[in-house]
N, C-alpha and C positions, 0 to 999 in steps of 0.2 A: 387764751383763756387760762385762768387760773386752776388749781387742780381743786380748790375748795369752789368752786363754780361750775355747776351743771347745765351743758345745753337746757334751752326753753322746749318746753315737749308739752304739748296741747294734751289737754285731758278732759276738754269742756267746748263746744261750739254753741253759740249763743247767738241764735236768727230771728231774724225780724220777720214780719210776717209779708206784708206789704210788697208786694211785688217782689219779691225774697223766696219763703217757700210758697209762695200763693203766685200764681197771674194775676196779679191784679189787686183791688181795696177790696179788704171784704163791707168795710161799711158802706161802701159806693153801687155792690154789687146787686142790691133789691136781693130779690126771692131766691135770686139761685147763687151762693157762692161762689168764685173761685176758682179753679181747680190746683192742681197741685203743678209747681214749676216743676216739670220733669228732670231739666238736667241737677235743679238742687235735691229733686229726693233721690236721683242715681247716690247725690254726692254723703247725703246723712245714711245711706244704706253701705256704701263702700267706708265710710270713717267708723260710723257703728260695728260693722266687722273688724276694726281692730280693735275695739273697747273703748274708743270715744265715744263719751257720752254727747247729747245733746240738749239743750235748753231753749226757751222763748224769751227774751223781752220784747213787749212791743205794747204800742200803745193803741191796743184794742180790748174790746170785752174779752174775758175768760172764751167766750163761745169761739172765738175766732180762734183762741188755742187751738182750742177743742175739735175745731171742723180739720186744723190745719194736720195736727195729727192723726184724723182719721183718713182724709185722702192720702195725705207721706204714706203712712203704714209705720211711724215711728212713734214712741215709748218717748214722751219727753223727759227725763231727769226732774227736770226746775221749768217753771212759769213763773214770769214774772209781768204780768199786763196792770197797764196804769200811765197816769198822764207827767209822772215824774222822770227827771234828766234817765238816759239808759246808763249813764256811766253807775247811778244808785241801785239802778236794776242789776247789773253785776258784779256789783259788791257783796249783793245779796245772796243771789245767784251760788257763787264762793264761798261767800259762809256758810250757806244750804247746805254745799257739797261736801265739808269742808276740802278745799283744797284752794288755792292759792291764786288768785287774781292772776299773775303771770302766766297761769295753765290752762288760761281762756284763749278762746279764740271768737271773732266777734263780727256775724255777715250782716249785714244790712244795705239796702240800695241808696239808701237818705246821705248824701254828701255834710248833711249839718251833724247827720246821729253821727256820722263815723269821727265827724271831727271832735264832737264833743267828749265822748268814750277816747280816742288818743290826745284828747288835753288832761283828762281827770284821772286816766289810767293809762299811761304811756306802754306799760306792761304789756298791755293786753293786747296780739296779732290783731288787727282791723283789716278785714276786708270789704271789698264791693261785692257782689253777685259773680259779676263776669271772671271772679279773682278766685273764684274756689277751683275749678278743677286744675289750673297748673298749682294753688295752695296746695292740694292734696298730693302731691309729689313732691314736698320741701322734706326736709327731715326732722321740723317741727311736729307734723303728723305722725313720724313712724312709719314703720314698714307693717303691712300684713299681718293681724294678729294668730298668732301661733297656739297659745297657752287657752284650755279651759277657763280658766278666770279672766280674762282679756274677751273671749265671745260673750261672755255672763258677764261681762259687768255691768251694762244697764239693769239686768235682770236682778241682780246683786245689790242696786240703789232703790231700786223698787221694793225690796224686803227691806233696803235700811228704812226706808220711810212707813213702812207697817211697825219696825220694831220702834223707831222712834213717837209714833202714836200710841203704841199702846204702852210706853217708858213712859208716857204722858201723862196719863188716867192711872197707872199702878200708883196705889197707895205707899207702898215698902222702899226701901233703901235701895240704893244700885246695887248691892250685889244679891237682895233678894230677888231684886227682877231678873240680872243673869240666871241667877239656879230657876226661876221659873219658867224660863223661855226655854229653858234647855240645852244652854250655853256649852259647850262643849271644847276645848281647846288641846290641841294635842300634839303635844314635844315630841318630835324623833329625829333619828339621825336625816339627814338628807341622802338623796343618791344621786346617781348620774341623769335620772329624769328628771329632774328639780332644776337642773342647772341653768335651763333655761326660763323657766317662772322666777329664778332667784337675780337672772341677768334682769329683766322686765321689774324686778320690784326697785332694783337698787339704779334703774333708770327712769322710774317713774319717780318712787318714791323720795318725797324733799322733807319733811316735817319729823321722823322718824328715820333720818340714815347719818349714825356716825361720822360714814367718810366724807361728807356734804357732798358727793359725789358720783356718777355713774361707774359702777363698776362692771368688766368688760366680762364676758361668760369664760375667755379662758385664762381670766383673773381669780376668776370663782373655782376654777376647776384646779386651778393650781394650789389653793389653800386647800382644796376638799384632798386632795393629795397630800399636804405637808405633814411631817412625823409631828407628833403629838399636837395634833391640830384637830377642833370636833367641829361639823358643821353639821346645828340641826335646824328644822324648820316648824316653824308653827301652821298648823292648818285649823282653822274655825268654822264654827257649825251652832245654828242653833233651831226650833222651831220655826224659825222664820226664811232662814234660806243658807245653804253653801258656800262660804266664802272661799274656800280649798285655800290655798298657803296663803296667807297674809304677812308673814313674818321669817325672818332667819337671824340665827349671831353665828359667827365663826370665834373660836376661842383656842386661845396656842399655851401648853400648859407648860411654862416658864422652870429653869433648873431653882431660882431663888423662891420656890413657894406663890409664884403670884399663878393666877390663872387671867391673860390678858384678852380680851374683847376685841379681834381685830376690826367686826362690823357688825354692827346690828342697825335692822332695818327694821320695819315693821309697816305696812298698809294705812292709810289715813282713813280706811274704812275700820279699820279696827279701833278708834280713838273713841277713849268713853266707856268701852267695854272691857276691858280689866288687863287686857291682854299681854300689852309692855309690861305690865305691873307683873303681873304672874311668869313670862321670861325672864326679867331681871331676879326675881324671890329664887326662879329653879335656877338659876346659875351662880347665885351666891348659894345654896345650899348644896347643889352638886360639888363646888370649889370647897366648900368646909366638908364634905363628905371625903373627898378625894387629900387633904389635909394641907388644902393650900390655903395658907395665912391671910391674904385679901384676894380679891377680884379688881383688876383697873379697864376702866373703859377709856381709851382713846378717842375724844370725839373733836374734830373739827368745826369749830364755832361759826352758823353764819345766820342770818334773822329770818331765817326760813326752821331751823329745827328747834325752835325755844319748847316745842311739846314733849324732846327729846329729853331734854335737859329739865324739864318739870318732870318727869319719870325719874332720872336720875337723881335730882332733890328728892322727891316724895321715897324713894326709895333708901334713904341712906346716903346715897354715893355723894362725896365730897373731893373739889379738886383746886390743884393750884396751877399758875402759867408750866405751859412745858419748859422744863430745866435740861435738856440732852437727854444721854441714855448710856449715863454712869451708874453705876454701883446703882442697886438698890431701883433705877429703872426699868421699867417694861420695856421691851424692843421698839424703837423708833420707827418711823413712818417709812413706806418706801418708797423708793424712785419715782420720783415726779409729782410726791404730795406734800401736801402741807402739817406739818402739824402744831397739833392743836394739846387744851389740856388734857390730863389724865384726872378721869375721877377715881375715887379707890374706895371701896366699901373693905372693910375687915369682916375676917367670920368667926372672929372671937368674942362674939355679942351675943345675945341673943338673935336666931337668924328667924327672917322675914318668914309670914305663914304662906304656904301656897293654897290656891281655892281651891275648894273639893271639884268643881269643874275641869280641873286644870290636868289632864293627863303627860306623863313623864317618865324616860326614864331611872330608874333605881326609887324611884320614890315610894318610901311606905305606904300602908294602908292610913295610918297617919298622921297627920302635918305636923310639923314643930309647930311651937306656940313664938311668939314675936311680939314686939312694943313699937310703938312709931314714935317716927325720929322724936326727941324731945323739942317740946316748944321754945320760943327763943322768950324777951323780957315783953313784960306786959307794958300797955303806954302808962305813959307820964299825962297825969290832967293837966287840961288849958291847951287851949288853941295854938294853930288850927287842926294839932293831931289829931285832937276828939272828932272834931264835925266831918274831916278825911274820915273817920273810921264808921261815922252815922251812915257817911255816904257808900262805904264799902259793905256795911252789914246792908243794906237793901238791894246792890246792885247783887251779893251772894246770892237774897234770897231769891232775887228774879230769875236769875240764869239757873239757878239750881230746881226753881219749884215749890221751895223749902220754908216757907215762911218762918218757921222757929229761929232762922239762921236772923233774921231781925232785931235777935235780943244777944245775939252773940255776945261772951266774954270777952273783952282784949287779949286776955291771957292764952285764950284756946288755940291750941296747935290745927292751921289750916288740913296742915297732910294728916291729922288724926283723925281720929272715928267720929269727932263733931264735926266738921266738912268732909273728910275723905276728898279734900281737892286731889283733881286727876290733869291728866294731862289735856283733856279738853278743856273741862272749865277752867282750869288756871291759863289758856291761852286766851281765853275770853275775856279773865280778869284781867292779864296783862295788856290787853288790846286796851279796856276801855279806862282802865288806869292810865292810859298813855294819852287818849282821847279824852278825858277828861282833865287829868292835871297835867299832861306833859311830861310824864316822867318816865323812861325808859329804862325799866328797872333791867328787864332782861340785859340790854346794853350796858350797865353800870355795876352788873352784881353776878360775879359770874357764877357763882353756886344757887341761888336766888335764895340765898338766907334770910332775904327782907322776908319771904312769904313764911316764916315759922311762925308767926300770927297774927292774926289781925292787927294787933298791936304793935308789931315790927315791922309792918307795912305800910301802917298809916304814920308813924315816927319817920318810915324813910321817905316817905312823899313828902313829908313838909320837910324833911334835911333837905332834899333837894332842891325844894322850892315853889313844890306844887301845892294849888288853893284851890 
């Protein structure tokens, strides 16, 4: 295994109902349901103790969710009932969650469902019934969860989906609805309790981790030790529920002025809500406080962290292929990894605003003032850029909410204050930009400069070739 490729580790079990967790059909059953397969709800009560979530597809009424959960004694995540292929029920599933088709895992008793879900989604673990409890001893499951946020995190998915309905119905802009929810984030140093929440993020988390990689706890403990080395972590909070640490960077403060980023990580529960955005702002300000000339982040490229690197565009940060680690470079990878490019923001600019939510330390009462990145060139008329760009201002305003975004400029800067594209929705846009014209911008563009506007987006769909 490569070192930019991290074991498959389940974060998602996705059960049928049907002689699965049920004895039996529930529509076959007349008056009286069911009951609950014992050995499977042993099995969703010992994986839920580690922080596997758990899901339904299955091709029954909502009701039959409904009874299945109440005999289990389980908290479903996602439901997905309906008479369409289950390989689409899991895709959905995924998106819901957001997290990654490959961090499913998939029980069903139906020899056609399993086969269908491992032809459309190879990714995704398929088992049978009889196949969970030696499954639950693979080391896709994990060991025994340890950490507070690993027993909470059903509990955890259940306020994400309160916060996400009521982001629904508010009127205001995303970051009015943080400061009303009562968003709270908060920078500090780490300590030797952390280190094992910090081992667990940087082995779960894939969409948000620099080193594309699991990193080992007395990895973590050895940088939390090195001279001129800062490891803090982000912990989140808001009206709706506790997420305790979601996030960490470690940062090694270089003799040549750079402050370099040896990892940051950050929770895929935390996407959407401002979080990455507001780390990246306090460690380009902390580095121009402390009077180092840029900030570089090392990140290891793979098709799993493009939310990573949407954070780092919308943020400023700008990079080229790794060149060694001569003169004028950050310290090189270590033993046994890959590297990847260096993005570098300067902090001789004006520096990024941090949100009044955003707790830190040395930070004034406050904020510096900041300008987003500038926008790239506006399109050129005549086809097919324009009608790519009709297509892109509607798909904005759907994902967004936002109908206004329907009359959008060419000219308007995505990462500005007219979109404020984040790292979710531009993974969304990137998705269906790919599924729509074929074009793999993330693949092709390693800073993702196309997204400086609408207009440089829809220009490079049709350079490439998409209609």
């Amino acid at each position: 295994m490569t070192a930019t490729t991290a074991p498959r580790l389940v974060k998602c079990v996705v059960w049928d109902i049907d002689n699965t967790l049920l004895d039996g059909v529930y529509l076959e059953s007349g008056a009286t349901p069911p009951g609950a397969n014992q050995a499977m709800a042993g099995a969703l009560a010992d994986l839920g103790s580690r922080g596997i979530l758990h899901a339904i597809a299955s091709k029954n009424p909502p009701q039959a969710a409904e009874h299945a959960a109440a005999v289990t004694g389980t908290a479903f995540a996602a439901v997905e009932c309906g008479w369409g292929p289950k390989s689409g029920a899991l895709a959905r599933i995924a998106a819901d969650l957001a997290i990654g088709t490959d961090a499913l895992a998939f029980v069903d008793d139906d020899p056609y469902e399993r086969a269908e879900v491992g032809a459309a989604l190879p990714e995704v673990l398929v088992l049978a019934p009889d196949e969970v409890a030696d499954a639950a001893g693979w080391p896709e499951f994990g060991a025994a969860a340890v950490t507070d946020e690993a027993r909470r995190r059903g509990e955890m998915y259940a306020a994400r989906r309160r916060r996400q309905a009521a982001a629904h119905v508010f009127g205001g802009s995303r970051e009015e609805f943080l400061a009303a929810a009562g968003t709270e984030a908060t920078i500090a140093a780490a300590t030797a309790a952390d280190l094992l929440r910090l081992h667990e993020l940087a082995a779960r988390t894939r969409q948000f981790n620099s080193a594309g990689r699991a990193v080992a706890e007395a990895e973590l403990a050895a940088l939390a030790a090195a001279p001129d080395t800062d490891v803090v972590t982000v912990r989140l909070r808001d009206a709706f529920g506790d997420d305790g640490i979601v996030g960490a960077c470690v940062t090694s403060h270089d003799a040549d002025a750079t402050w370099t980023v040896r990892l940051l990580m950050m929770s895929c529960r935390a996407m959407g809500r401002g979080v990455i955005d507001g780390l990246l702002a306090w460690v380009t300000r902390s580095a121009a406080r402390a009077g180092a000339a840029e900030v570089a982040v090392r990140c290891v490229l793979n098709d799993r962290n493009v939310p990573l690197r949407l954070a780092l565009a919308g943020a400023g940060f700008r990079a080229a292929p790794p060149a060694g680690t001569g003169a004028g470079e950050p310290p090189g990878p270590g033993p046994g990894e890959v590297a990847g490019p260096v993005f570098r923001r300067g902090t001789g600019g004006p520096l990024p605003v941090l949100p009044a939510w955003v707790r830190a330390p040395a930070e004034p009462a406050e904020t510096g003032t900041g300008a987003p990145p500038p926008g790239g060139a506006g399109l050129e008329p005549g086809r097919p850029a324009d009608a790519i760009a009709a297509e892109l201002r509607r798909y904005l305003a759907r994902i967004t909410g936002r109908d206004e975004l329907a009359g959008l400029p060419a000219g308007a800067p995505l990462f500005g204050d007219a979109v404020a594209l984040d790292s979710l929705t531009g993974t969304l846009l990137l998705r269906e930009v790919q599924r729509r014209f074929g074009v793999d911008v993330a693949g092709t563009d390693l800073n993702l400069d196309a997204l400086a506007t609408l207009g440089t987006l829809a220009a490079f769909i049709a350079g490439q070739g998409g209609s």
